[in-house]
N, C-alpha and C positions, 0 to 999 in steps of 0.2 A: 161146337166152338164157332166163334162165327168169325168171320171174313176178316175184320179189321182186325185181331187178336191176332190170324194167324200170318198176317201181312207182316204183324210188328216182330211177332217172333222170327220169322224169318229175316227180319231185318236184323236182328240181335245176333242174327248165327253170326249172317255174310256178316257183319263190323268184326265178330270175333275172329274169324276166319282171315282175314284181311291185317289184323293186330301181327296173329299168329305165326303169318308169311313175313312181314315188315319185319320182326323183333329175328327169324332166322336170318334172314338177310343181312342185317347189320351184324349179326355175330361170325358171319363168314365172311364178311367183309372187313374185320376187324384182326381176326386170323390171318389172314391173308397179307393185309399192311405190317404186324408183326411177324411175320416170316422174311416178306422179303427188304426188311430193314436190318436184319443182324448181320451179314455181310461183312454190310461198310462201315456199322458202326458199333456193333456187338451192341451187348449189356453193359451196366454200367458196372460193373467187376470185370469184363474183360477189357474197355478202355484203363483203368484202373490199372492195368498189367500192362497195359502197354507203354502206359507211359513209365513204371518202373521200371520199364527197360532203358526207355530214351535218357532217363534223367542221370546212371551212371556215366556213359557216354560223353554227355554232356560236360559232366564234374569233371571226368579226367581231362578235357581237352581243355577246359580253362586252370586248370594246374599245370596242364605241360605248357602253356604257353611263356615265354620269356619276356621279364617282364622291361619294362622300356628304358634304358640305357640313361640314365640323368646325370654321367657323371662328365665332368671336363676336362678329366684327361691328366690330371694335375697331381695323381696318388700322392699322399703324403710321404710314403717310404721314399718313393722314387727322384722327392725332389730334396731332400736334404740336404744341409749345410755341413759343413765341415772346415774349422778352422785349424791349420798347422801351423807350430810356428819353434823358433830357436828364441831362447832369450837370457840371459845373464845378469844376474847382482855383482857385487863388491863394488869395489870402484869407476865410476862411471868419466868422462871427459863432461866436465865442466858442471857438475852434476854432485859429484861426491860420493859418495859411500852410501848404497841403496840396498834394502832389501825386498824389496818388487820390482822386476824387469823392466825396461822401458816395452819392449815389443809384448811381454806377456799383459800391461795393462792396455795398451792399443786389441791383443788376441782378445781381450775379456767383452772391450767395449763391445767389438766386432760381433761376438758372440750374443752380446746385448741384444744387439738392433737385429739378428738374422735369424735367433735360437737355432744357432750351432751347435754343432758338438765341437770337441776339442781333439788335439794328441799334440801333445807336446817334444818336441823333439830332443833327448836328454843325452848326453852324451854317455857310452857304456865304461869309457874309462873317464871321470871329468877330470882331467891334468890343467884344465885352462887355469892360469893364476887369478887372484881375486884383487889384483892389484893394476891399474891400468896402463901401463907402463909393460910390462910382464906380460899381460895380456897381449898386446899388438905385437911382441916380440913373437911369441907362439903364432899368431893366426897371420903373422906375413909369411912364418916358416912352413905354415900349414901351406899356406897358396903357391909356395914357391915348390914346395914337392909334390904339387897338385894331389894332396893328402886326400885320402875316403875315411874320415874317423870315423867309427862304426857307433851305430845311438840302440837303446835301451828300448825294451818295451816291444809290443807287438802293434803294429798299424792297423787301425779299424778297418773291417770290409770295405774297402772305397769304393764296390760295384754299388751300394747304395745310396753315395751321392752325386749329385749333379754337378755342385759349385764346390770349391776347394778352393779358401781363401789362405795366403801362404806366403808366412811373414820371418823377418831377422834382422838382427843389427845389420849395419852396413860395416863390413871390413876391410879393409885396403882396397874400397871403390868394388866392391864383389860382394856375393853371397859369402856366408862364413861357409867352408868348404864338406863340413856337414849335413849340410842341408842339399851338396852336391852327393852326398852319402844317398839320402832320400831320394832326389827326382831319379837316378839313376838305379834303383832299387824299388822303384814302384813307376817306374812309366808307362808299363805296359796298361796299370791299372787307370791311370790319370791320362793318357790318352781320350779323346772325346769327350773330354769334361771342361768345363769353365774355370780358369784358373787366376785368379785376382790376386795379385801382389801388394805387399806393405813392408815399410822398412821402417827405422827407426835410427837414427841418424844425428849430426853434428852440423850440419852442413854441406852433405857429401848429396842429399837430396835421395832420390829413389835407384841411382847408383846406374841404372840399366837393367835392373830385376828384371823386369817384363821382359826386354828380348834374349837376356839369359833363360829367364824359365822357357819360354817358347823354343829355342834351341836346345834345349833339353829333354823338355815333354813334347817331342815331333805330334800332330796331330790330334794337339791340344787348343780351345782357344783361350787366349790370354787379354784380360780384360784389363783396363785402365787400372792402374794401382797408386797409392797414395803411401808420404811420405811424412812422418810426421819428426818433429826434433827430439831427443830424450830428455831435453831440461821441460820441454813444454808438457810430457808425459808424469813428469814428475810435479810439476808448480803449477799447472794449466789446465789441468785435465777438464774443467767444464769447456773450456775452449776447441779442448781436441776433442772429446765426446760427442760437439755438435760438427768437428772437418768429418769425424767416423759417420755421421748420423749424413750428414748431405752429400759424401762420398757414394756413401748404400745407394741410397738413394736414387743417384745420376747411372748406376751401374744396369745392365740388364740382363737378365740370368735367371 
């Protein structure tokens, strides 16, 4: 064989040989990069699990959290209306012979403009006469025996109103003495509420209601109250509709 043949095959080994070393190398170097990376970061089926853990965790704490308060404080149960009131048909002074009260169409207005509820104050024996004459005979006799006539019906929960608007004819310059039946048979309830008076009247004006009521309901406050005529309740009512409407109004409660 001669010299230059056996130069070249020798040179064929050593490239072989030299591949050989190169190609182990890098597979043990490869080995080695994959070993000391599982650790920290596992395979991708044990990240996969780890985060199926974080992500309960997660859910629960954004459900227990509470969510942000947007309300103003103002609950509709809490702030209700409530209109009371006394009122009488038959024969009226200067008026005539009615059959819708003067103070219950003033209660109704009231009710209009506030979306009140009502309770009407009805007497449990009604002896009053329907004649008006006959009438003031009884209700001076009532005031004179400082009378409790006892009234009908059961009084709504008043723990769930705020304002208690609370209305009567005007009798001998007072409350008609039933309605002293009332403040003194629920004061403890109407204590710390807003209490707005209205009367219905001849002439006699708002009488003194308000610092009656407030002398009655101790630790009540007593708002401005408004006095309207019973001829004006009966012939006028767009007129008195709008003293109801700008009385609300001016009020704050």
């Amino acid at each position: 064989m001669s010299k230059n043949i056996k130069n070249l095959i020798c040179l064929i080994l050593s490239l072989g040989l030299i591949l050989s070393l190169t190609a182990c190398s890098n597979a043990g170097s490869n080995s080695k990069n994959q070993s000391s990376a599982a650790p920290s970061g596992g395979t991708s089926s044990q990240a996969a699990d780890a985060d199926d853990k974080t992500a309960p965790e997660q859910t629960d704490e954004s459900a227990n959290e509470t969510p942000a308060d947007n309300s103003d404080g103002n609950d509709s149960e809490s702030s209700r209306i409530l209109v009371v009131y006394f009122s009488r048909t038959g024969e009226q002074y200067t008026v005539g012979v009615i059959d819708h009260g003067n103070t219950a169409i003033v209660a109704e207005m009231i009710a209009d403009e506030t979306d009140a509820d009502f309770f009407e104050v009805v007497p449990e024996d009604d002896h009053y006469p329907m004649t008006y004459t006959e009438l003031t005979d009884v209700a001076k006799k009532e005031q004179n025996d400082n009378a409790r006539p006892a009234y009908a019906g059961e009084v709504p929960d008043l723990s769930q109103y705020d304002t208690v608007f609370i209305g009567a004819p005007v009798w001998w310059g007072d409350w008609p003495m039933i309605m002293y039946t009332f403040f003194e048979e629920n004061a403890d309830a109407l204590a710390g509420k807003s209490l707005v008076p209205f009367s219905t009247h001849e002439g006699s004006g708002l009488s003194g209601f308000d610092k009656k009521l407030s002398s009655s309901i101790p630790g009540s406050t007593v708002l401005r109250g408004l006095a309207i005529r019973g001829n004006d309740c009966q012939n006028k009512q767009d007129s008195v509709r709008e003293s109801v409407k700008n009385w609300i109004a001016g009020l704050e409660f």
